[in-house]
N, C-alpha and C positions, 0 to 999 in steps of 0.2 A: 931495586924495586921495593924494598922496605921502607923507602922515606913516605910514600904516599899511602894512606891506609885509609879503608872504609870510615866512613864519618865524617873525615876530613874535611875543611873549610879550605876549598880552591879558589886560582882565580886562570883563566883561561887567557897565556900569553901567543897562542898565535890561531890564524885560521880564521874561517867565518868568524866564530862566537866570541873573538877576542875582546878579552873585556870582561866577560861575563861571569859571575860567581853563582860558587854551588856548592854542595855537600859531594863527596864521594858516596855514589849507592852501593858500586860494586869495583871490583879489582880485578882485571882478568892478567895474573901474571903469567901465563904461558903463554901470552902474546904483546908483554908489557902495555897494556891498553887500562885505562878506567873508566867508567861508566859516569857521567855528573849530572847530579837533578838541571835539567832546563837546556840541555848543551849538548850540540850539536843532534837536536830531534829530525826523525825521519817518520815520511808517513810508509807504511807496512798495508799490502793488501791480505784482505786475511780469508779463509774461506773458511764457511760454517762445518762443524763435524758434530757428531754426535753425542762427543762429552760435552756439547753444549758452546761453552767460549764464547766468545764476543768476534762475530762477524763483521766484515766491510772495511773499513780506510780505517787503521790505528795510528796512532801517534807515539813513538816513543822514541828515548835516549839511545842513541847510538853510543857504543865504544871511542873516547878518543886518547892517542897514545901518549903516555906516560910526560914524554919532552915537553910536548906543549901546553902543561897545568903547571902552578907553583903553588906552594902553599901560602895560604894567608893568613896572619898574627895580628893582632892588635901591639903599635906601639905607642905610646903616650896618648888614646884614646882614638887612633888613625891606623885603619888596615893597611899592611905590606905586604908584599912578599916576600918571603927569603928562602933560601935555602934549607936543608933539613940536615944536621948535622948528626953524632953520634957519640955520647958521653959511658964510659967506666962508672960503675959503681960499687964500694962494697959494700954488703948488705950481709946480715948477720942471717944465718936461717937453723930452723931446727929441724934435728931427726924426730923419725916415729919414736923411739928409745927416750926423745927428750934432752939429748945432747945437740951444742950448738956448734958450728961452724962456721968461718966465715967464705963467701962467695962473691962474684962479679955478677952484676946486672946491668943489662946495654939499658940506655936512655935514649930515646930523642929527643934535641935539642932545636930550637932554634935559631943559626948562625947570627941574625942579625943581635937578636935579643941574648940570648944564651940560656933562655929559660924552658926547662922541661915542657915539652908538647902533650 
C-alpha cells in the first residue's frame, strides 16, 4: 500500500473513469482504497444541522481501490504509467552528540524510468 501516496499524479486503469488523471487527495489504507480529484464523483444528500454546513445534493469524490490507479511519470516529455518499485540507500546521518553513522533509507523508484519518485 506504500507505492501510492497522497499527492501523487494517477491515472485510473479500470472502471467508469478509466482513463482519467488526478492527484491523490487522500489514502484510506485500512481499506486499501484512495481518494483522486475528479474520479469516480457521487452526488451525497446532505441534511442542514445546526453547526451550519452546506445543505442539499453535494458532489464529491468517492474512494476508489488501490488496483485500479497506476502511477504516472513523465518519460521523454510523454506521461506513463508504471509500476512503483523500491530502492536501498545508504545515507550518512548524525547523532545528537555529533557522531555519524552510516544507515539505510528506502526510496521509491520508478520501474520504467528508475528514477527516484
Amino acid at each position: 500500500m506504500a507505492s501510492i501516496r497522497k499527492g501523487d499524479q494517477v491515472r485510473v486503469i479500470a472502471g467508469k473513469d478509466k482513463g482519467v488523471e488526478g492527484k491523490v487527495l487522500e489514502v484510506l489504507t485500512d481499506s486499501d482504497r484512495v481518494i483522486v480529484e475528479g474520479v469516480n464523483r457521487v452526488k451525497k444528500h446532505r441534511r442542514a444541522t445546526q453547526a451550519g454546513g452546506e445543505a442539499g445534493i453535494i458532489t464529491a469524490e468517492a474512494p476508489v481501490h488501490v488496483s485500479n490507479v497506476a502511477l504516472v511519470v513523465e518519460v521523454d516529455g510523454e506521461k506513463t504509467t508504471t509500476r512503483v518499485g523500491f530502492r536501498r540507500d545508504t545515507v550518512t546521518k548524525t547523532r545528537p552528540d555529533g557522531s555519524e553513522y552510516e544507515a539505510q533509507r528506502s526510496v521509491r523508484i520508478a520501474t520504467k524510468t528508475g528514477k527516484e519518485i
